[in-house]
C-alpha positions as CSV (number, residue, x, y, z in Angstrom):
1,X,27.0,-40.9,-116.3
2,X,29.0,-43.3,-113.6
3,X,31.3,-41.2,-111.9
4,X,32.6,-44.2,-109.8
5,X,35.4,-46.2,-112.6
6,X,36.8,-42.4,-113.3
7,X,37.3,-41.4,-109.2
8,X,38.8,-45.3,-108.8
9,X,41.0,-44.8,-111.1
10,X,41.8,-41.0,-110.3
11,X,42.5,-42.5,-106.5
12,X,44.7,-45.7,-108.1
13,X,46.7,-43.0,-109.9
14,X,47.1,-41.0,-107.5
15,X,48.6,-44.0,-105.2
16,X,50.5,-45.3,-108.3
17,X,52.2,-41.8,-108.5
18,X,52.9,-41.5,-104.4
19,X,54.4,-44.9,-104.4
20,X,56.8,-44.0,-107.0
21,X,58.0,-41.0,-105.1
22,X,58.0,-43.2,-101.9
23,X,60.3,-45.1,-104.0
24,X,62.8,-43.2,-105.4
25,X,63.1,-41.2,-101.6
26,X,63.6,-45.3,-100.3
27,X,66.8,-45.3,-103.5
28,X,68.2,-42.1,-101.7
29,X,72.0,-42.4,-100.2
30,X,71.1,-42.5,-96.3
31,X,73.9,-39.9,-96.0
32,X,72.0,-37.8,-97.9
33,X,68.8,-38.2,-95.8
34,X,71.3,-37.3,-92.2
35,X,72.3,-34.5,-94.5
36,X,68.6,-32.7,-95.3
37,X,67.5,-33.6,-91.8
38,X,70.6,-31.9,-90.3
39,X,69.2,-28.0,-89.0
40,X,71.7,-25.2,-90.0
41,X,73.0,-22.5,-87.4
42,X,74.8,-22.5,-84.3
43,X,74.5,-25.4,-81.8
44,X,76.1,-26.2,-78.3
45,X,78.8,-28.6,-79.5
46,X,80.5,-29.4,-76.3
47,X,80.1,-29.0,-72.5
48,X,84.0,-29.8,-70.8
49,X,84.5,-30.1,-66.8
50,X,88.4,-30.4,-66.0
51,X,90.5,-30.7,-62.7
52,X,93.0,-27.3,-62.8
53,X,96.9,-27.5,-61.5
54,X,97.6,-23.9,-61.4
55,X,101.5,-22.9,-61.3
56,X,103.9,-19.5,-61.3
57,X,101.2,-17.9,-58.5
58,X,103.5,-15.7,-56.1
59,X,103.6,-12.5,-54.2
60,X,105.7,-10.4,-53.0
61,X,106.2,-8.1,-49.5
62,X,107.3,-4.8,-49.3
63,X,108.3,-2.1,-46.9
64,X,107.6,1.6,-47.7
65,X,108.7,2.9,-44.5
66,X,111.2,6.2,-44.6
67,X,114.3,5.9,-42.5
68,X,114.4,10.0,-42.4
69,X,110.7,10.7,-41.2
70,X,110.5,13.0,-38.4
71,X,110.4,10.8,-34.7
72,X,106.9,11.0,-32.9
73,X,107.0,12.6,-30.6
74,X,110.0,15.4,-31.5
75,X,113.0,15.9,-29.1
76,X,113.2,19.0,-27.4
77,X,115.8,20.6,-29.3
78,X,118.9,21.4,-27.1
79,X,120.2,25.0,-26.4
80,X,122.7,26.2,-29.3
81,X,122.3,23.1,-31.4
82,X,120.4,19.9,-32.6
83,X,119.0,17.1,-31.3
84,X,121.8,14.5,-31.4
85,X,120.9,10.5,-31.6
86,X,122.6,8.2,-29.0
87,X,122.6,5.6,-31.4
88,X,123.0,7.8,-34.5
89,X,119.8,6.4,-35.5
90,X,116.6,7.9,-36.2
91,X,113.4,6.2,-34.9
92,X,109.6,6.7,-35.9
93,X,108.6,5.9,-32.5
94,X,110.8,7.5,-29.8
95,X,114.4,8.6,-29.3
96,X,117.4,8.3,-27.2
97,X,119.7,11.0,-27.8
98,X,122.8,12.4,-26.2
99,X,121.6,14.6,-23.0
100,X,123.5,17.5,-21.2
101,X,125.8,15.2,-19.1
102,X,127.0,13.4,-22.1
103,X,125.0,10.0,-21.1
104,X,127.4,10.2,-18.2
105,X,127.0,6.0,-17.1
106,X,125.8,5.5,-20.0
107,X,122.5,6.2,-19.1
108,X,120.4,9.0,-20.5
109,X,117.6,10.8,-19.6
110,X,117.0,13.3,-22.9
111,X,114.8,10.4,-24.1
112,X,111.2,9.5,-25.5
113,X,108.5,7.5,-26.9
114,X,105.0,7.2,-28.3
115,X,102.5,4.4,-27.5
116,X,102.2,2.3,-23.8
117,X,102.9,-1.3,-25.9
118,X,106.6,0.4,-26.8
119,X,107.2,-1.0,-23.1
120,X,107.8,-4.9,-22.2
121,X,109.3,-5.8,-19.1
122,X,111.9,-3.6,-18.1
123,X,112.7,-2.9,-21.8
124,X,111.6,0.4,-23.7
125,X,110.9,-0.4,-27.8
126,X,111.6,2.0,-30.5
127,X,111.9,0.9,-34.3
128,X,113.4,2.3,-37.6
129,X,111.5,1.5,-40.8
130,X,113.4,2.2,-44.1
131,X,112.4,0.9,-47.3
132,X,112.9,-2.5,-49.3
133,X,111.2,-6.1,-50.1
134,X,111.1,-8.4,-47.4
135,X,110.2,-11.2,-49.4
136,X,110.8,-10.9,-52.7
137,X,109.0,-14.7,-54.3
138,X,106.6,-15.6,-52.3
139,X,105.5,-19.1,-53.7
140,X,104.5,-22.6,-52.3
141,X,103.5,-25.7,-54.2
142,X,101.0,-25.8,-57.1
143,X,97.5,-24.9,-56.3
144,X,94.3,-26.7,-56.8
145,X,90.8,-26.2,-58.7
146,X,88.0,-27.3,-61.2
147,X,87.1,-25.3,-64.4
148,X,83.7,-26.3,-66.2
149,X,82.9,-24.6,-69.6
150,X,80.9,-24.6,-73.0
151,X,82.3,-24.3,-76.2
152,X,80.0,-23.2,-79.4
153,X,80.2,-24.7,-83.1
154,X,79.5,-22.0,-86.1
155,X,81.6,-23.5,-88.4
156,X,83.0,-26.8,-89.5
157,X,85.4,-27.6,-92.6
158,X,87.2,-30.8,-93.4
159,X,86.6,-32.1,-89.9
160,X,88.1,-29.1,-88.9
161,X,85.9,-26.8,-86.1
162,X,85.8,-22.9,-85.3
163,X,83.6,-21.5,-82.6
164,X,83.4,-19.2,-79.6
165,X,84.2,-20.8,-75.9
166,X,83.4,-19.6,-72.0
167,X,84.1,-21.1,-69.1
168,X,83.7,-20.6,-65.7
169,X,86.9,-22.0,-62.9
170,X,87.8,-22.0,-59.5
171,X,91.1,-22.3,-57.2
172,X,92.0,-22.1,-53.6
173,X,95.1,-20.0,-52.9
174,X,97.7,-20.8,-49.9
175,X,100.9,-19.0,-50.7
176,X,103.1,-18.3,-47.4
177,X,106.9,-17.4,-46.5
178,X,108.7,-16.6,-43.2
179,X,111.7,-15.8,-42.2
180,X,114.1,-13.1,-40.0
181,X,114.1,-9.3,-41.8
182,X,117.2,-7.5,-42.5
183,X,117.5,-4.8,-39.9
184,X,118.0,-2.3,-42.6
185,X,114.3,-2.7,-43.2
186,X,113.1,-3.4,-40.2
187,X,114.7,-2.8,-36.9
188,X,113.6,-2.6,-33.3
189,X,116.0,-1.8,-30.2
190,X,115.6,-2.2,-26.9
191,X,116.7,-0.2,-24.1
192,X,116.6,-1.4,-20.9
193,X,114.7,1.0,-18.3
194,X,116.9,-0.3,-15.3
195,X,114.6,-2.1,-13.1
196,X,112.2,1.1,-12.8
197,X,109.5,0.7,-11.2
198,X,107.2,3.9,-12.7
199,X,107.5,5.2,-15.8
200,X,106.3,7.9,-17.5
201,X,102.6,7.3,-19.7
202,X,103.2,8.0,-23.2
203,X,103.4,10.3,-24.9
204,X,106.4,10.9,-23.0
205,X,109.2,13.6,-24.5
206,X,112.1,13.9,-21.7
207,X,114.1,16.9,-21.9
208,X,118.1,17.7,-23.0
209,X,118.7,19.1,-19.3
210,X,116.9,16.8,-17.1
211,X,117.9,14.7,-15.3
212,X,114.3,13.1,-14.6
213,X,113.9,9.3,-15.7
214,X,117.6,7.6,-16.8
215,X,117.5,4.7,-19.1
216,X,120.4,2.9,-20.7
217,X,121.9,4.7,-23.7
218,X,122.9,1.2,-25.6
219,X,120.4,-0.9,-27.1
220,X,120.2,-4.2,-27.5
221,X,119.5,-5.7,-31.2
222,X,116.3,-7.4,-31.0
223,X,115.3,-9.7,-34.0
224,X,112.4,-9.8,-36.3
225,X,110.4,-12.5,-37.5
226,X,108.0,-12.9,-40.1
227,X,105.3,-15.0,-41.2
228,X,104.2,-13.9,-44.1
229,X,100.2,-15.4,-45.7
230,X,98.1,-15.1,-48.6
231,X,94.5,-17.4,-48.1
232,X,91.7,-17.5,-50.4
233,X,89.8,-17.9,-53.5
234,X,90.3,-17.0,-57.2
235,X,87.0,-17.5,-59.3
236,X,87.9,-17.1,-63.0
237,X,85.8,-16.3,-66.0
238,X,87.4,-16.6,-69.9
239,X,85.3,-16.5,-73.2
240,X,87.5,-16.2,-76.1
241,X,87.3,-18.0,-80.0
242,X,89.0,-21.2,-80.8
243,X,89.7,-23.5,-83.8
244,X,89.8,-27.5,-83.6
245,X,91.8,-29.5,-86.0
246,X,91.9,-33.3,-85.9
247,X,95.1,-35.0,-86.4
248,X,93.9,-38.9,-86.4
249,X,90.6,-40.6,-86.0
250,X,90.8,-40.5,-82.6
251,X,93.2,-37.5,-81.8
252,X,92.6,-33.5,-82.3
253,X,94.3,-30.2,-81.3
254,X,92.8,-27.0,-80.1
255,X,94.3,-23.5,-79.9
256,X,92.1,-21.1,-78.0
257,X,92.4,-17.6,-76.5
258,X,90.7,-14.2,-75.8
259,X,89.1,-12.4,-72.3
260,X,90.1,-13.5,-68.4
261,X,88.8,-12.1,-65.6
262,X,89.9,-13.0,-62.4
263,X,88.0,-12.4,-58.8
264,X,90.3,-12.7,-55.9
265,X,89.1,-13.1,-52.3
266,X,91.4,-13.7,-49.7
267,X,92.8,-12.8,-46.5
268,X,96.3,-11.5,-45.9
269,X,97.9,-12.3,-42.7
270,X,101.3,-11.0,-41.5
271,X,102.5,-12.2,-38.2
272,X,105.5,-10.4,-36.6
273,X,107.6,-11.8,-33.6
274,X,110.4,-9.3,-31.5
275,X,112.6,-11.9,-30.0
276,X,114.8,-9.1,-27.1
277,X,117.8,-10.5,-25.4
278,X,117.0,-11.3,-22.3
279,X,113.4,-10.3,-22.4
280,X,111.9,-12.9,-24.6
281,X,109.2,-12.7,-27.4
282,X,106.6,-9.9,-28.6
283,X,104.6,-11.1,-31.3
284,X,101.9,-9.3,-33.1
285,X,99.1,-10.4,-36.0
286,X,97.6,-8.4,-38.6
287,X,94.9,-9.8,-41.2
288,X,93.8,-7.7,-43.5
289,X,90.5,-8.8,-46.1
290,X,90.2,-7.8,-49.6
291,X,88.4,-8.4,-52.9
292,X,90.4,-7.7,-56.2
293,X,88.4,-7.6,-59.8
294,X,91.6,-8.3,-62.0
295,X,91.0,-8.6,-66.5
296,X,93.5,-9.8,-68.2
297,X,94.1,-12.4,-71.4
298,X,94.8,-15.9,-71.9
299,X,95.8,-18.7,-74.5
300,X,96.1,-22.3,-74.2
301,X,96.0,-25.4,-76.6
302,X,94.9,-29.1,-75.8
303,X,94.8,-32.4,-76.7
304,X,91.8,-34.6,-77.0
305,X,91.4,-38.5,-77.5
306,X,88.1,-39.8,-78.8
307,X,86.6,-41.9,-76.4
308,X,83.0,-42.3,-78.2
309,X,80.8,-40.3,-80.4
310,X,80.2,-38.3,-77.5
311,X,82.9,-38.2,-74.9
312,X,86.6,-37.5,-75.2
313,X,89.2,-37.1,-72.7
314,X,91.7,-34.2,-73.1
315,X,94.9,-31.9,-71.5
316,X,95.5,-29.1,-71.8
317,X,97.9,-26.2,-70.9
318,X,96.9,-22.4,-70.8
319,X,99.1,-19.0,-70.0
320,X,97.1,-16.3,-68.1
321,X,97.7,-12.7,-67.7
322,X,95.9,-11.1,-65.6
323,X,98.1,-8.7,-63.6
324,X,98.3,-8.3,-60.1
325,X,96.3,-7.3,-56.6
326,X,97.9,-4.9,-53.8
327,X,97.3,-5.0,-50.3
328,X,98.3,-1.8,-47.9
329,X,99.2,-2.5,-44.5
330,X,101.1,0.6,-42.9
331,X,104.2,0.5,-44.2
332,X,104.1,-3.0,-45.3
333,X,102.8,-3.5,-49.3
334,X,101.8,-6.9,-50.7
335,X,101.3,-8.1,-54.3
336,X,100.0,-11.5,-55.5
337,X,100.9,-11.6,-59.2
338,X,98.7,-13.0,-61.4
339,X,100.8,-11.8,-64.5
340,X,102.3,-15.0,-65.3
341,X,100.9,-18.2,-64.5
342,X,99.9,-21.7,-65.9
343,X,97.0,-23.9,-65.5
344,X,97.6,-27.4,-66.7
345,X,94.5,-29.1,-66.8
346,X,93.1,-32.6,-67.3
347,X,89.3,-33.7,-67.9
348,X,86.2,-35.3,-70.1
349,X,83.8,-33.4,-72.7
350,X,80.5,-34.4,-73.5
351,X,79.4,-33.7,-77.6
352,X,76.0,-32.7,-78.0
């Protein structure tokens, strides 16, 4: 029997068959071709990079000294009562007090101090710390940085978008103040060693009875200056949800928030100038180094503006919480707050 006319036409109806199917897939809506060729799940749906304008940084400078702490070295107590102040003030360096000839001159030699730098020129130092800010808002103009992040589609709903977000930013810090500290902080007086041409090394505690070494019994006020500087970096890390909501063609809104976390590197600097009547200007520098690992929370909306199918232009504005670092320098405590800020931010995202 000839096989052949039954496999041609087997073949041709075969063919017949997957040209109709061909066909009716050809008659298909193209929108629903996009729509069975579109893979479920999670995708990358944007990648932002943005310029950062961060505002509402400060700090703030404290002294923790005590006004009543015992002087270094201790007066020699006199016989039948207590050590009695010249000045009626107590100093954490030295003393000058009233000595058995009643600072006859007025000079006095029941006197004392602690370190070799308490004496420029012909002038003995001794200073009072109490307690109280120095510098209560220390702020300077708005700082700088970039911020580059991700943001994650999971769910989409009448053009409407929900998804997870993390980014990863950067600023510089520069936030300094000066000025001249209220002697009921800070105070340094200066006592004029009349001319002398030895004195004794420190530790030096001269006695009620003497006489030995006379210096004058009145001071004279010197004034304090301070320069007061924060330098450094603050790398920030965020990852938080947010929902997108388009309010045009062209124009949408997001609401986001969630996690912060905020490294701070920096350098505080604290320079301290003792201008003495007649004896000029002692100035001294401290710079201290520190790394602060701050969390906190943020929430921020923005507005973007369609530029193509894939890039759109946005601004945005964000409130950070993140608290705030402490530095400890002797009696002198500084915190940069981080508790309330704002970063207004302007940049381009890119829709995968």
């Amino acid at each position: 029997m000839n096989r052949k006319p039954i496999a041609l036409s087997v073949v041709v109806v075969s063919l017949l068959a997957n040209l109709q199917a061909l066909g009716q897939s050809a008659e298909e809506p193209a929108s629903r071709r996009i729509e069975l060729q579109a893979a479920p799940g999670p995708i990358v749906d944007q990648f932002y990079m943005s310029y950062l304008m961060g505002f509402n940084f400060s700090a703030r400078l404290r002294n923790l000294g005590n006004p009543s702490a015992p002087s270094f070295p201790a007066p020699p107590p006199p016989p039948g009562g207590p050590f009695v102040s010249a000045t009626g003030i107590l100093y954490r360096d030295g003393y000058v007090g009233i000595d058995s000839s009643g600072n006859l001159g007025g000079t006095t030699w029941y006197w004392g101090y602690a370190r070799s730098d308490q004496i420029q020129g012909d002038n003995l130092l001794l200073s009072r710390s109490g307690s109280g800010t120095i510098f209560n808002h220390i702020h300077d103009a708005p700082q700088h940085g970039v911020e580059i992040g991700y943001r994650w589609r999971y769910r989409e709903s009448d053009g409407s978008k929900m998804g997870v977000e993390a980014s990863f930013s950067f600023m510089d810090l520069d936030l300094k103040a000066s000025g001249e500290v209220d002697p009921r902080i800070l105070l340094v007086h200066a006592f004029g060693l009349g001319g002398a041409t030895f004195i004794p090394p420190a530790p030096y505690a001269g006695s009620y009875n003497g006489p030995f070494f006379l210096i004058d019994a009145t001071p004279k006020p010197a004034t304090i200056h301070l320069v007061s500087e924060f330098d450094g970096e603050v790398y920030g890390f965020k990852v938080g949800p947010y929902a997108m909501w388009p309010l045009n063609d062209r124009v949408s809104f997001t609401l986001s928030g969630g996690f912060a976390l905020l490294l701070h590197d920096s350098d505080f600097r604290l320079q301290q100038s003792v201008s003495i009547p007649g004896g000029g200007t002692i100035s001294t520098e401290i710079i201290r180094s520190d790394l602060g690992l701050l969390p906190g929370g943020y929430i921020a909306g923005a507005l973007s503006y369609k530029l193509s199918d894939q890039f759109n232009c946005f601004t945005s504005l964000q409130y950070q919480n993140a608290g705030r670092h402490t530095y400890n320098v002797g009696d002198i405590k500084a915190d940069i707050n981080f508790d309330q800020s704002y970063l207004l931010s302007v940049g381009f995202s890119y829709l995968y």
